[in-house]
Every structure is written in structure tokens, then in C-alpha cells.
VMD Tcl script that draws the C-alpha trace (Angstrom):
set ca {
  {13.77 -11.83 147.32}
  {13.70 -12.27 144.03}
  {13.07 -8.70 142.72}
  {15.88 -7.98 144.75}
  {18.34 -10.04 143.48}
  {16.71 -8.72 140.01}
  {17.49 -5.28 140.38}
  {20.82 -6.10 141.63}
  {22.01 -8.13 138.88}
  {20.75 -5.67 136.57}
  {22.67 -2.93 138.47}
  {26.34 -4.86 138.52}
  {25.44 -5.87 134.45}
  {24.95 -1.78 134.10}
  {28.04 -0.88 135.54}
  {30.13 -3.80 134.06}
  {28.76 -3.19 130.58}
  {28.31 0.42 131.06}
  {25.35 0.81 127.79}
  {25.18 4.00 126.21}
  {21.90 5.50 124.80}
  {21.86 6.88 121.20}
  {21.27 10.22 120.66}
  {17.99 10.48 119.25}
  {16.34 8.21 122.53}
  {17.57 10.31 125.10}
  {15.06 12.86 125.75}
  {13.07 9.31 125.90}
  {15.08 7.97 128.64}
  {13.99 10.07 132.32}
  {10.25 9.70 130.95}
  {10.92 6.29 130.80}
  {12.32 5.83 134.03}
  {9.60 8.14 135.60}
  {6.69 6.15 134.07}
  {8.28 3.00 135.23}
  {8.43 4.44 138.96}
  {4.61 4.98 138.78}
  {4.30 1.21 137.64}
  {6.59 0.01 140.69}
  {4.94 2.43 143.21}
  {1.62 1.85 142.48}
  {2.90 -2.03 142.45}
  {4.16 -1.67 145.61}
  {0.88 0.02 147.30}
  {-1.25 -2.81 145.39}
  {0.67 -5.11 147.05}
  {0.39 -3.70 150.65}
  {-3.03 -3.52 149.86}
  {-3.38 -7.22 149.15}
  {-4.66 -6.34 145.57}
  {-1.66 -7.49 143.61}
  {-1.80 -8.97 140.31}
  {1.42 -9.78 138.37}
  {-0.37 -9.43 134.84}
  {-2.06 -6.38 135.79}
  {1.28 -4.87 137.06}
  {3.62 -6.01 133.91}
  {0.53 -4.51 131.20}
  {1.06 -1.21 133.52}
  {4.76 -1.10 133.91}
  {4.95 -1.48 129.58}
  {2.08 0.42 128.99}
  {3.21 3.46 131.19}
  {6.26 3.66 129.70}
  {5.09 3.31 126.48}
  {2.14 5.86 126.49}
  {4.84 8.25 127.95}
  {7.17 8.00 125.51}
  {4.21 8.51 122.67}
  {3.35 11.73 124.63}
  {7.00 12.83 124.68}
  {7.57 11.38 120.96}
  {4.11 13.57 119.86}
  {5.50 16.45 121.70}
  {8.68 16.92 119.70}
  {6.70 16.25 116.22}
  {4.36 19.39 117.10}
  {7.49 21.22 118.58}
  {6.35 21.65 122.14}
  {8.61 18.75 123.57}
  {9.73 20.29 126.36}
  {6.23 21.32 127.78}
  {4.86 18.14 127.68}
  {7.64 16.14 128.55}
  {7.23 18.12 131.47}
  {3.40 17.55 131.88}
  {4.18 13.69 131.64}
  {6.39 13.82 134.65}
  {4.26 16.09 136.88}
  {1.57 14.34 136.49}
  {3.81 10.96 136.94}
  {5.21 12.70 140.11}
  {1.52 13.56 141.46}
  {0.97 9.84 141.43}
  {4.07 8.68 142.85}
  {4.00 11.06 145.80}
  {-0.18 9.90 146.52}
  {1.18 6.16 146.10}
  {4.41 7.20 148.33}
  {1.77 8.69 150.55}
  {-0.79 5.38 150.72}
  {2.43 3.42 151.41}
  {3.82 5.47 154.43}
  {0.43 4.81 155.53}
  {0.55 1.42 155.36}
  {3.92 0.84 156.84}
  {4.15 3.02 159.71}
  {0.20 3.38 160.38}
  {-0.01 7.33 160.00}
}
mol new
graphics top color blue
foreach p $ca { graphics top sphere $p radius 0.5 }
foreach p [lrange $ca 0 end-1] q [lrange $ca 1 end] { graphics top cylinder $p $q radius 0.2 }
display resetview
């Protein structure tokens, strides 16, 4: 209940406060949000799998994001930005959809 309650007072503080993102971190921001996905997802399947561990969860969630974000960051310093901002997020996506996939097992037992 808690995360819930979380996510939506950090939703009503987003729309009330409405934050912008400077320039220069916005090519930063979907790789962010993609990394952080992974984290949750793979939190989530942990979870169902009765594996959870808070600490290990919170050093993924940062650590994802971060290492992302150095990918992306290294990526616009060689001038190939684009390709492997797009790398990061396929192969972010690849583990989403398998952790997706482990928790539709889970849940509805097929």
C-alpha cells in the first residue's frame, strides 16, 4: 500500500508543480525512465518469486539508471548517441518483456 500511495503522491506533486527538464538532460530523461522500469519489473517478478530484497532492489533501481545514462552520456561524446541510446532501450525492453513474461506466469498460471 505504501508504494501506492508513493507513486500517487508523486504523480499529484508532478502535475501541481509541473517540473521542467533543462535542455541538456533531456535525451537523459526516457533512458532514465526505461532503466527504472527494468528495476521495478524485475522488482516485481523477485517479489512474486519470494526472492525480494529491498537493498538489492534500491542498488538496481540507481545503478540501472545510472549505468544507462553513462552509456547514453558516452554515446553523445563519441557522436553515435542516437545508436546507442537506442541499444540501451532494446536491450532494457528485452528484459522487461522476459520479466513481463515470468510475471504473467506467475499471476495467471500460464
Amino acid at each position: 500500500m505504501i508504494p501506492v500511495l508513493g507513486l500517487v503522491v508523486g504523480v499529484v506533486l508532478g502535475l501541481v508543480f509541473e517540473p521542467t527538464v533543462p535542455l541538456s538532460l533531456q535525451p537523459y530523461l526516457p533512458i532514465a525512465v526505461v532503466a527504472a522500469l527494468d528495476a521495478v519489473f524485475g522488482g516485481a517478478r523477485a517479489r512474486l518469486d519470494r526472492v525480494f530484497d529491498a537493498r538489492v532492489f534500491v542498488i538496481s533501481f540507481v545503478s540501472n539508471v545510472v549505468v544507462a545514462a553513462l552509456i547514453v552520456f558516452l554515446g553523445d561524446q563519441l557522436g553515435v548517441g542516437a545508436q546507442l541510446s537506442t541499444a540501451v532501450v532494446v536491450v532494457l525492453g528485452i528484459r522487461i518483456f522476459g520479466n513481463a513474461a515470468a510475471i504473467r506466469r506467475h499471476v495467471f498460471r500460464a
